[in-house]
VOGU-3710 file (C-alpha; in Angstrom, 3 decimals, decimal comma):
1> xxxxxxxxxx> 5,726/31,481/22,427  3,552/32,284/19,459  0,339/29,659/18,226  -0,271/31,529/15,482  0,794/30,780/11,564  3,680/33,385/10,019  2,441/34,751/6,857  4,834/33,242/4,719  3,498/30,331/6,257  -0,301/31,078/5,168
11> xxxxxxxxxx> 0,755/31,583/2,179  3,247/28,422/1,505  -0,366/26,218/2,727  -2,169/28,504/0,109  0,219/27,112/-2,726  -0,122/24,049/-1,266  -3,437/23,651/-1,442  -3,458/24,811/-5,179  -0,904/21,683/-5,918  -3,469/19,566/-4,241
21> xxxxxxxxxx> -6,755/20,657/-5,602  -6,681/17,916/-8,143  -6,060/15,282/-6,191  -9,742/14,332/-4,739  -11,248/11,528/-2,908  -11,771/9,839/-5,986  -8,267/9,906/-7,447  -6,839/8,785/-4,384  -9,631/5,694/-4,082  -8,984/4,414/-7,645
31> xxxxxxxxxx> -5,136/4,139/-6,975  -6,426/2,349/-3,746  -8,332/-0,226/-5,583  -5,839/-0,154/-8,263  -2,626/-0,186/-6,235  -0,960/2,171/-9,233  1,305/4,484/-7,627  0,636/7,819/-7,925  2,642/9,388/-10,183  0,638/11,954/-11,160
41> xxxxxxxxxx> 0,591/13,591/-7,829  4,216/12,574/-7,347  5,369/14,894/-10,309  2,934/17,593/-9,561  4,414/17,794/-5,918  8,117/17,597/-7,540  7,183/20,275/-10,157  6,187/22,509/-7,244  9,252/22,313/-5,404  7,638/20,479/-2,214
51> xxxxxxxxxx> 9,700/18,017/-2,088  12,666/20,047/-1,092  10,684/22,142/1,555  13,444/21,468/4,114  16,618/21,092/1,968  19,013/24,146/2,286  18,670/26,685/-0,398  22,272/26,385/-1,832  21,001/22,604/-2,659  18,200/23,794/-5,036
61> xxxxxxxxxx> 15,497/23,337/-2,017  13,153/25,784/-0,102  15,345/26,165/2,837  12,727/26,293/5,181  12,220/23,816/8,727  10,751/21,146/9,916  7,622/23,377/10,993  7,204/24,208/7,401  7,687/20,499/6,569  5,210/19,095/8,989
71> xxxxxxxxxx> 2,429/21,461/7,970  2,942/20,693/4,856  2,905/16,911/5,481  -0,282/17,236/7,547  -2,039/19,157/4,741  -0,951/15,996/2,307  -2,267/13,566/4,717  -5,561/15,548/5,125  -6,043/14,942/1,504  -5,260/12,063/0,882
81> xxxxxxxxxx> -4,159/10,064/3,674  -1,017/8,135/4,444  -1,206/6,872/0,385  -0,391/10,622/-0,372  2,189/11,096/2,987  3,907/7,988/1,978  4,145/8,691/-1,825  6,711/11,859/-0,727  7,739/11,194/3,008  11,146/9,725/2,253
91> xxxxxxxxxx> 11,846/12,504/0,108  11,315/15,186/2,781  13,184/14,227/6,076  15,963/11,518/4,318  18,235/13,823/2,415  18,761/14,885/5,844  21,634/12,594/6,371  23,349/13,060/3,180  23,111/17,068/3,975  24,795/16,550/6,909
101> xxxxxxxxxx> 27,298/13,881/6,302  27,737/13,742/2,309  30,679/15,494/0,804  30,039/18,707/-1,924  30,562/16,507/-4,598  27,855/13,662/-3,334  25,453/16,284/-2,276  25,521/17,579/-5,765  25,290/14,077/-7,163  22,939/13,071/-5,182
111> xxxxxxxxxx> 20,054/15,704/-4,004  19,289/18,020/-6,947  17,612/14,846/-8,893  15,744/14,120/-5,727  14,042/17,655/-5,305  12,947/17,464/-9,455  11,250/13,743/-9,138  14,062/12,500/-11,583  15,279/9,982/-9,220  13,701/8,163/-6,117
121> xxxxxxxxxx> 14,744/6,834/-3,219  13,890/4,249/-0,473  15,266/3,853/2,855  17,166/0,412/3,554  17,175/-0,226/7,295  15,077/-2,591/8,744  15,653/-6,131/8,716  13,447/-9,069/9,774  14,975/-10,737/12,750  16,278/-7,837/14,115
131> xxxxxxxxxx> 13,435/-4,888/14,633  14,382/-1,682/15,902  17,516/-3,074/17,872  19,625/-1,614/14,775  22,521/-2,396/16,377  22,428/-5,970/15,701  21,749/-5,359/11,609  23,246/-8,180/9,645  23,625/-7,239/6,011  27,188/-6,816/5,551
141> xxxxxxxxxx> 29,421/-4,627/3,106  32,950/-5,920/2,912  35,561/-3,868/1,252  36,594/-5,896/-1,932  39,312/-4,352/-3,516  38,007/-0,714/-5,372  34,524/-1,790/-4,201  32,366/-2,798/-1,086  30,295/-5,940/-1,995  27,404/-5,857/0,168
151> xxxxxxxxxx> 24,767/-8,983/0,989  22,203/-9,662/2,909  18,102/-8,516/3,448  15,843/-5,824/4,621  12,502/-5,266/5,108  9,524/-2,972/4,118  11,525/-0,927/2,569  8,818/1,422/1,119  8,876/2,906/-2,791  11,591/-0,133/-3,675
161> xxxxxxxxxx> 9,181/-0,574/-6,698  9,642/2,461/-7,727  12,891/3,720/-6,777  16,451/4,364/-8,212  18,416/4,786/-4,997  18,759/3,455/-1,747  20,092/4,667/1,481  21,424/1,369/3,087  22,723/0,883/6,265  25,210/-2,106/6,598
171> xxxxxxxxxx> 27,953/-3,411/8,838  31,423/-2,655/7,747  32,711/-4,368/11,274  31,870/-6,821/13,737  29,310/-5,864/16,382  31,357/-4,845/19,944  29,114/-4,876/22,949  31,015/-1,920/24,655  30,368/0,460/21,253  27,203/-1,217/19,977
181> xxxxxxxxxx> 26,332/1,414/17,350  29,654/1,169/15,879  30,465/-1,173/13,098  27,699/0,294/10,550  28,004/2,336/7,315  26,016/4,441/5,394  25,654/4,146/1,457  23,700/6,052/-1,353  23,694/4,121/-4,082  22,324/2,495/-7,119
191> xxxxxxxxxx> 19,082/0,247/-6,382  20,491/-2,450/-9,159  18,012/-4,927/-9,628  20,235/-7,844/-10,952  21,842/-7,787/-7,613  18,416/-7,205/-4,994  15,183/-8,779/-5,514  12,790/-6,742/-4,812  9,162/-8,682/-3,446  6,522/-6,836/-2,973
201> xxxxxxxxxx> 4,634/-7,598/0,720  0,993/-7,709/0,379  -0,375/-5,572/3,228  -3,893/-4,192/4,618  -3,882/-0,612/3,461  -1,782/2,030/1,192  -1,878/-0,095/-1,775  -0,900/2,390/-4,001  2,684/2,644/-1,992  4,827/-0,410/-2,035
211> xxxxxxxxxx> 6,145/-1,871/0,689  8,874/-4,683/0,230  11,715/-7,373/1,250  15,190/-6,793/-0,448  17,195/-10,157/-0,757  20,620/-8,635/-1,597  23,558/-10,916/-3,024  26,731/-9,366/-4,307  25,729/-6,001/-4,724  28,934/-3,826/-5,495
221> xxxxxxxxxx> 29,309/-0,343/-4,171  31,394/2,067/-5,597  33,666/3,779/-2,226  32,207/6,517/-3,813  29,088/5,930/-2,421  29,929/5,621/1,446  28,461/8,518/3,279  31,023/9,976/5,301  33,522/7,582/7,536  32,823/4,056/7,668
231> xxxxxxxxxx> 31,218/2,612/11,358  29,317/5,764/11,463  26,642/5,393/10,021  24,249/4,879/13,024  24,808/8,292/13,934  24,036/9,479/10,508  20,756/8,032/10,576  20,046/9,745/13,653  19,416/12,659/12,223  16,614/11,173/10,113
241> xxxxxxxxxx> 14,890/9,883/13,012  13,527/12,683/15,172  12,091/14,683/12,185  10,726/11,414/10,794  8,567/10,874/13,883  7,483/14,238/14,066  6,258/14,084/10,627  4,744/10,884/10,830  2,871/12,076/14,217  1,550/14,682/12,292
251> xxxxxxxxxx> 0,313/12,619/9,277  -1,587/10,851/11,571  -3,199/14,094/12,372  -3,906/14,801/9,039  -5,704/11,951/8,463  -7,469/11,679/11,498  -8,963/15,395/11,041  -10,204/14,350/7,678  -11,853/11,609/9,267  -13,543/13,773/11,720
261> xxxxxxxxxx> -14,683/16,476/9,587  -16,428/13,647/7,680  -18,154/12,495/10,825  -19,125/15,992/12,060  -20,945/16,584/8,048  -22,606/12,969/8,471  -23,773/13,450/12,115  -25,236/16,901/10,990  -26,838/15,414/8,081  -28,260/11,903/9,335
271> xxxxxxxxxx> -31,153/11,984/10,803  -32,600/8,962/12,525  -35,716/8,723/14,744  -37,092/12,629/12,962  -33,914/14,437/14,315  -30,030/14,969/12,821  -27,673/12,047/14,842  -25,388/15,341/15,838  -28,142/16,564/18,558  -27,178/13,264/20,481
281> xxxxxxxxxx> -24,934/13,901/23,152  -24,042/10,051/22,337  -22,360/10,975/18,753  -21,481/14,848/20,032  -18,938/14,013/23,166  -16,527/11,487/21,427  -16,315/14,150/18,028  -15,260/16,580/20,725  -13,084/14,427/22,820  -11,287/13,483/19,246
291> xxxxxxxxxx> -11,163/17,441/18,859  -9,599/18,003/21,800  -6,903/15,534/21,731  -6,439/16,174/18,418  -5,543/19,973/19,034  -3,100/19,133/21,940  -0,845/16,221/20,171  -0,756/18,893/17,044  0,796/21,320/19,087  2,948/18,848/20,918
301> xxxxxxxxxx> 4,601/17,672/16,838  4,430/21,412/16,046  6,957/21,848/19,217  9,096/19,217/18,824  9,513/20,323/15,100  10,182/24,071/16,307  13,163/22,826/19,147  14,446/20,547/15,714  14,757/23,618/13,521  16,060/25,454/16,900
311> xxxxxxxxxx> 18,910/22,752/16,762  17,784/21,986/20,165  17,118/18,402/22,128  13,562/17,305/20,547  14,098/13,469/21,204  11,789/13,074/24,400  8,992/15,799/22,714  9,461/13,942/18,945  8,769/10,385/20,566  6,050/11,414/22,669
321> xxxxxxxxxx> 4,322/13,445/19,674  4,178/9,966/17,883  2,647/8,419/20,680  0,240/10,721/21,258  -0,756/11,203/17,939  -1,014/7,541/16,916  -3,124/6,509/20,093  -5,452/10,086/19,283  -5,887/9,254/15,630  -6,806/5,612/16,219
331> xxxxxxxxxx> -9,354/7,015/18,499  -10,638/9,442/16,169  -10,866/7,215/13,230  -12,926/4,913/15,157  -15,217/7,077/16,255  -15,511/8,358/12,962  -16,450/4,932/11,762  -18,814/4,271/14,474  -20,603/8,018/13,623  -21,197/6,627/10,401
341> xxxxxxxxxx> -22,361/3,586/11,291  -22,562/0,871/8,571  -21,455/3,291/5,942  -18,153/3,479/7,724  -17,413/0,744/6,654  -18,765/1,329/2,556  -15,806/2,335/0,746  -17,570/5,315/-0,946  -17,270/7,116/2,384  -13,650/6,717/3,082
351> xxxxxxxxxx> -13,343/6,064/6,394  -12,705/2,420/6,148  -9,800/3,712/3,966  -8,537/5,779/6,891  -8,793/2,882/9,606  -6,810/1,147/7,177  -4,294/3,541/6,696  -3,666/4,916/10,210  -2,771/1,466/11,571  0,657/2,459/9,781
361> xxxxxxxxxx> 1,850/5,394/12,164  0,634/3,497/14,904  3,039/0,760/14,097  6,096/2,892/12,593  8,565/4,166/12,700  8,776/3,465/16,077  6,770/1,171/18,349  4,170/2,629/21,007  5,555/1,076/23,824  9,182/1,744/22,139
371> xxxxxxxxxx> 8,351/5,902/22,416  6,938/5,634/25,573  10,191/3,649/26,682  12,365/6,613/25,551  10,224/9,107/26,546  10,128/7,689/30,390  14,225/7,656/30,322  15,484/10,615/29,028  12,099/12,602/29,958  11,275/11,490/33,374
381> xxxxxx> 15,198/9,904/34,039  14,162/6,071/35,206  16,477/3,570/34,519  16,770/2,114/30,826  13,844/-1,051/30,349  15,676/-2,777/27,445
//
């Protein structure tokens, strides 16, 4: 067991930070005001080759894990909160499916354009009435002839704005209560606009990253662009899922260290009643407690990434990473806020930004009470509660 950094690791967060430099607190509150995506820190990412940190090397990526990934992913959220994590996310842990499952010939189609920024792509999954009981998705793809013609709707789908391709799970078959995750394919296609409206949802923070509704009607699908065998594509998007919680854990880290570094300068700066606010036990105890817990979910996403690039079991530590992390950074973005008093909630300061922002890792991908659910069967064995 080793807690300590490798030094190609220093050095890949030494290059990172270089990539980053230019993004400050100011660039990343104008595209908060403005809503403008970020493009310019969306190419500059792409131009370093971050966005194919974890894609094998034979594929034009870095070739490195989901260690590598999530430090980098903290490091982006540090900056500039879950606007920057967002901007990228999709990019890092969901060509993981279609490097699995896609043939040669899709994988060259498909994930050398993602890794330079000259094609995006958002993740089709979600739907309205259904939640994260997948297996009772709607949208359907029927096989029409040389085509599949697929209708139906999801929701906040993130980057649809902005994006040329979709990964979209649909069902290809009826639903069958004794193989419930049967029945659904995976597709990488063409996000064609004249056949899914796209409406943006107006939401409380991460302006600058779209979030939307797809209303799909009579979108046609090459067969070309089925990943793998049709009915399995639950299983393919299984292998999105783990890393995807262990890097959104860890954004939430990243932004919630940002926010207490901010409140640690304040509280030694402010000084009310002839003395700095940081001598009060009052303002020092919840900074440390925030500390503390911060430190231990950190290493908890930083395991469950290491047993993911071991190719071992990381479901149970990947759920409870989220948890942890989204109930810690809450915490410490509060307290943050409350250290600053009144100008945590001033704009200029940033925090407010943060407590807007970390409100979406707490929520996704996976509910709180959803992790703990899986994290009480297959960690502690008690009998499935849903």
């Amino acid at each position: 067991m080793d807690y300590f950094l490798t030094e190609d690791q220093r050095d890949l967060l030494t290059g990172l930070e270089k990539t980053l430099e230019p993004f400050d607190d100011a660039y990343w509150l104008d595209h908060d005001r403005s809503g403008e995506f970020p493009e310019e820190f969306y190419q500059a990412m792409a131009q370093g080759g971050w966005l194919g940190i974890a894609t094998p090397e034979e594929m034009g990526g870095g070739g490195l894990g989901v260690v590598e990934a999530a430090l980098m992913m903290e490091a982006v959220a540090k900056k500039g909160g879950m606007t920057a994590a967002s901007a990228i996310h999709v990019n890092i842990f969901g060509p993981g499916s279609l490097m699995k499952h896609a043939s040669e010939d899709q994988q060259r189609r498909w994930v050398q354009p993602l890794l330079t920024g000259q094609q995006r792509m958002c993740f089709g999954v979600t739907e309205a009435n259904v939640g994260l009981d997948t297996t009772r998705l709607k949208t359907r793809a029927v096989k029409d002839g040389n085509k599949y013609v697929i209708n139906g709707a999801k929701c906040w789908t993130t980057t649809a704005q902005v994006s040329d391709k979709i990964m979209l799970l649909a069902r290809t078959d009826g639903r069958d209560d004794k193989n419930p995750t049967g029945g659904l394919s995976m597709f990488y296609t063409d996000l064609d606009r004249s056949a899914v409206d796209i409406r943006k949802i107006e939401k409380m923070g991460r302006h600058a990253v779209d979030t939307n509704e797809l209303f799909i009607t009579d979108l046609e699908v090459p067969p070309e662009d089925l990943v793998g065998e049709e009915g399995m594509g639950f299983r393919y998007i299984i292998d999105s899922l783990n890393p995807e919680r262990i890097l959104v854990a860890i954004e939430a880290i990243g932004i919630a260290t940002s926010a207490l570094e901010r409140a640690v300068a304040y509280a030694k700066e402010r000084v009310v009643f002839e003395r700095p606010i940081g001598m009060n036990q009052s303002i020092q105890h919840p900074l440390a407690d925030g500390w503390a817990r911060l430190e231990a979910a950190r290493l908890l996403c930083l395991k469950a990434a290491a047993l993911s690039d071991a190719g071992q079991p990381c479901g149970v530590e990947a759920n409870a990473a989220k948890y942890l992390a989204a109930e810690t950074g809450m915490d410490v973005v509060r307290t943050a806020m409350a250290t600053h008093g009144g100008m945590g909630y001033a704009r200029e300061f940033h925090i407010e930004r943060y407590f807007r922002e970390m409100a979406i890792p707490y929520l996704v991908p996976v509910s709180q009470q959803l992790a703990l659910c899986f994290v009480a069967e297959r960690g502690l064995g008690l009998p499935k509660s849903y």
